[in-house]
C-alpha positions as CSV (number, residue, x, y, z in Angstrom):
1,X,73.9,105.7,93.7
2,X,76.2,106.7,91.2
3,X,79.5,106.1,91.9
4,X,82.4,107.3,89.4
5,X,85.4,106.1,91.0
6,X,85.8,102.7,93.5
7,X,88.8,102.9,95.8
8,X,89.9,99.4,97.1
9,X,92.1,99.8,100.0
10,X,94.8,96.2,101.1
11,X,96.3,96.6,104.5
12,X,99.0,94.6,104.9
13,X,101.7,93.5,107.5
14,X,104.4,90.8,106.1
15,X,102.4,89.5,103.4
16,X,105.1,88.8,100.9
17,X,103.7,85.5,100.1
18,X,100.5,85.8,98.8
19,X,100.6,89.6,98.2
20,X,100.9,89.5,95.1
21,X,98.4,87.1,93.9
22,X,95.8,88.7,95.8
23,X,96.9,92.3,94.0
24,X,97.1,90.4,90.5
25,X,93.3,89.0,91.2
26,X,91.8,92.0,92.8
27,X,93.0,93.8,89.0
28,X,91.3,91.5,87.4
29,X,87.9,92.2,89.3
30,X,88.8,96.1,88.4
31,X,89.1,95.4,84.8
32,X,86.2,93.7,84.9
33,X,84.2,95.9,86.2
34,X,85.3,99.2,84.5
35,X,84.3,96.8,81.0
36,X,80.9,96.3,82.0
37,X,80.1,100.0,83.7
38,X,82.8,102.1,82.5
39,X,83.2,102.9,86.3
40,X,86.9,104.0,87.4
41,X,88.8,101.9,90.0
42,X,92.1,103.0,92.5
43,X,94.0,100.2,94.2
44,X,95.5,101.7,97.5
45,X,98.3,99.1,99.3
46,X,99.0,100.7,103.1
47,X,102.5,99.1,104.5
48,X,101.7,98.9,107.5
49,X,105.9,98.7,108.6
50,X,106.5,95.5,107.0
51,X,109.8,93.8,107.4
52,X,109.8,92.0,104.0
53,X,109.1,92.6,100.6
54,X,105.5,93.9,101.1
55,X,105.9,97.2,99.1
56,X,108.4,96.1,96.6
57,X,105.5,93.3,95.6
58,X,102.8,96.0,95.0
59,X,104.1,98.3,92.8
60,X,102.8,96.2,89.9
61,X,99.7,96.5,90.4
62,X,98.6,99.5,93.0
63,X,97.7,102.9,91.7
64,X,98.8,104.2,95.0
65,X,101.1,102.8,97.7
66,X,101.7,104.2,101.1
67,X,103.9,102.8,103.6
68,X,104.0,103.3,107.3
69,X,107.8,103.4,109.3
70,X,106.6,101.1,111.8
71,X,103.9,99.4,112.2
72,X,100.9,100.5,113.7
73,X,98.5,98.2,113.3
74,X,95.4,97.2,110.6
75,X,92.8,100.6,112.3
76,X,96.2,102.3,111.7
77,X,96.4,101.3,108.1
78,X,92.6,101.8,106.6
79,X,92.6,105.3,108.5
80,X,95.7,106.2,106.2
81,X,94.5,104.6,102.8
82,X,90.5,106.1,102.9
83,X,92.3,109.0,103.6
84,X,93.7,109.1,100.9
85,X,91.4,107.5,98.7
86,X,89.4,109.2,95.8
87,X,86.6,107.4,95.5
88,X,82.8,107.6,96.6
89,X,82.5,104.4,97.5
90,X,85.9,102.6,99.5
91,X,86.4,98.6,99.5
92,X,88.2,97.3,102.4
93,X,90.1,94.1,101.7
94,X,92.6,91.8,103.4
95,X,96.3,90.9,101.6
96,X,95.5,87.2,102.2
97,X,92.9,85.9,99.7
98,X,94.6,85.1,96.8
99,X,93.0,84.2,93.5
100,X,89.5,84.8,95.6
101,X,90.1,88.3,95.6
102,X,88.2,88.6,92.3
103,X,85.0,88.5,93.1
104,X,85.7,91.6,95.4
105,X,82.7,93.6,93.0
106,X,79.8,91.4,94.6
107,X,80.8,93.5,97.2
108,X,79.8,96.7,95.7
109,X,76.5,96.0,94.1
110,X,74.1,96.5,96.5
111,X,75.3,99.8,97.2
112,X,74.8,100.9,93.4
113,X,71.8,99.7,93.3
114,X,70.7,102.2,96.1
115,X,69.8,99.2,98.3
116,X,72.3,100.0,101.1
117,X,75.1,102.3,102.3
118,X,77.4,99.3,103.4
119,X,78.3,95.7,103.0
120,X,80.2,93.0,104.8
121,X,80.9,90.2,103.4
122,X,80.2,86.7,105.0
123,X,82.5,84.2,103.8
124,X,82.3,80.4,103.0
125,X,82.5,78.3,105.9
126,X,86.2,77.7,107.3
127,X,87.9,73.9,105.9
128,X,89.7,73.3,109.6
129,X,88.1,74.1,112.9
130,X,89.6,77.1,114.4
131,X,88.1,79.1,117.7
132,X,85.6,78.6,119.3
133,X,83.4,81.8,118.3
134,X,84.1,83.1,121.5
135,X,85.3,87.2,119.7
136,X,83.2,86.1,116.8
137,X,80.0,86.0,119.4
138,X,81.4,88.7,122.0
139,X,81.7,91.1,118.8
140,X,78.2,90.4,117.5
141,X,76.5,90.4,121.4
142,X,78.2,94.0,121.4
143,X,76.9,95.1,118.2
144,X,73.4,94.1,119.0
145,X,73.3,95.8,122.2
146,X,74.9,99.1,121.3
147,X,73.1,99.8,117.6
148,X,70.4,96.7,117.4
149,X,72.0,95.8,114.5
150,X,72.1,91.1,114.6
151,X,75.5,90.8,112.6
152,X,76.2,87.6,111.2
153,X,79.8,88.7,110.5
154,X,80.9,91.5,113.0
155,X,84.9,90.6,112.4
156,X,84.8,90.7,108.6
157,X,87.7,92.7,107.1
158,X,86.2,92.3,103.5
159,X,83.3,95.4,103.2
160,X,82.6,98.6,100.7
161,X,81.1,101.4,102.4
162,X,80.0,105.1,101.5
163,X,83.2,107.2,101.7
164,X,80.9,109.6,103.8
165,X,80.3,107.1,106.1
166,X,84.0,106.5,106.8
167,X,83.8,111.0,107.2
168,X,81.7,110.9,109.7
169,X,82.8,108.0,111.6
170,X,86.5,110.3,112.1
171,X,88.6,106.9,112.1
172,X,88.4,106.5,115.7
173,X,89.3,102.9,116.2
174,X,92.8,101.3,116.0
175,X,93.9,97.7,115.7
176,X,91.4,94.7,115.3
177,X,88.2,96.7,115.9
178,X,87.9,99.1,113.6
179,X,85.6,96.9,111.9
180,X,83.5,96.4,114.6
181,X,83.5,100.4,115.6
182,X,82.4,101.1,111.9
183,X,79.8,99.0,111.7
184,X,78.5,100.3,115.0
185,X,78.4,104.0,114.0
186,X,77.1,103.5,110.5
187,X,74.0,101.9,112.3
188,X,73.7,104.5,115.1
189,X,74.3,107.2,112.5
190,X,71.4,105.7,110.4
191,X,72.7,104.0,107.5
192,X,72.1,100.9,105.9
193,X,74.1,98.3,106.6
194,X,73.8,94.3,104.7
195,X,75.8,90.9,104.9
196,X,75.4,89.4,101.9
197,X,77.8,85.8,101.1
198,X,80.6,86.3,99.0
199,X,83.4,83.4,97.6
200,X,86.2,85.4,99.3
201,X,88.9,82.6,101.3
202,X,91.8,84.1,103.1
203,X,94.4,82.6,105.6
204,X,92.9,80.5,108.3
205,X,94.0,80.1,111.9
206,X,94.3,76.8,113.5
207,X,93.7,75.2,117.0
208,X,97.8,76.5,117.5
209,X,99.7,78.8,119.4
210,X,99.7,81.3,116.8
211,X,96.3,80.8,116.2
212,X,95.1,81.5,119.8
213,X,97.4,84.6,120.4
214,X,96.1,86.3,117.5
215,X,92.2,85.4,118.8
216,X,93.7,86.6,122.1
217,X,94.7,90.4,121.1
218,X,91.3,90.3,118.5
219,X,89.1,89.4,121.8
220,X,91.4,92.6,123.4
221,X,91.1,94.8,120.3
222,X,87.3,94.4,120.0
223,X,86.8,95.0,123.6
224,X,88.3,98.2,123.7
225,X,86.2,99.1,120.8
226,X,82.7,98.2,122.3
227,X,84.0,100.4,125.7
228,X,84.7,103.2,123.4
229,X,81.4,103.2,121.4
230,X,80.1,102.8,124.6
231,X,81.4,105.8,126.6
232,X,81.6,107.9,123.5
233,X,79.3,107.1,120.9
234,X,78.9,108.9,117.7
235,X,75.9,110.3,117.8
């Protein structure tokens, strides 16, 4: 595959804090990979109605910054940057990994290489003990049985896919499952899909209240997700 221009797409919601170092990083993986293939790169932030500094922090270093009036949540927010994205192959990446962010390119190999039409990344193992696996298995259980697919990383918001993929699919899911409805109806619509490991860290959540409300309305989002590709599959 020959891909001219890579459009990397950062949702983000409040993310003053590490923002920018994650921006800052993810330019250095751009520069480094336009040196050694001459290849173009866009940087698209989506503001997804943040109530801090979010946008201010970005204009540094995005090509391209788009800001929602309220938010609408992360399905919300990559539907509005691919759309707007130039390039033939989109990254998807999270505001939260900080100097990680760099190695974003691993990413994208594979698919130049003509070995696959989309990658998720599978990150390092988590330092503190989190959930129990229980969306983490629920999401993979529902991949499985609606497109066969055995995903190791069904939740990961770190991926680079074929902008035709993302075409096709019509940006049908909202919230925290659009990552799961993607990777369902690239598989369905017969394109290849790997998990490969990549050094990307972002924000953990703990065994806390924050930490199990936000597993909470993931558990909801993906649900709603694996009923839609189920009543209303895409091919």
């Amino acid at each position: 595959m020959q891909a001219q221009t890579i459009s990397i797409i950062v949702p983000a919601w409040n993310e003053s804090a590490l923002l920018a170092g994650t921006l800052q990083s993810i330019g250095e993986g751009c520069r480094n990979l336009t040196c050694q293939t001459g290849m173009r790169t866009q940087l698209i932030v989506v503001d997804d109605g943040s109530r801090d500094s979010t946008a201010e922090l970005a204009v540094p270093y995005a090509d391209l910054i788009l800001r929602q009036p309220a938010r609408r949540g992360k399905g919300a927010a990559l539907r509005l940057g691919w759309r707007a994205a130039s390039g033939e192959v989109v990254v998807f990446l999270d505001a939260d990994l900080g100097s990680s962010a760099k190695h974003w390119p691993d990413l994208i190999q594979p698919l130049l290489e003509g070995e696959c039409d989309m990658t998720v990344a599978k990150l390092p193992q988590a330092s503190r003990k989190g959930g129990f696996g229980l969306v983490r298995g629920a999401a993979a259980r529902g991949v499985r049985w609606l497109s066969g697919f055995r995903s190791q990383a069904p939740l990961s918001g770190q991926r680079a896919v074929r902008s035709e993929i993302l075409h096709r699919s019509r940006g049908r899911y909202d919230g925290f499952g659009v990552e799961v409805g993607l990777l369902i109806d690239a598989v369905k619509m017969g394109y290849r899909v790997q998990e490969l490991e990549v050094p990307l860290y972002h924000r953990e959540t703990g065994r806390n209240w924050s930490g199990w409300w936000h597993r909470g309305k993931q558990l909801a989002a993906v649900s709603r997700t694996l009923w839609a590709c189920w009543r209303k599959p895409v091919c």
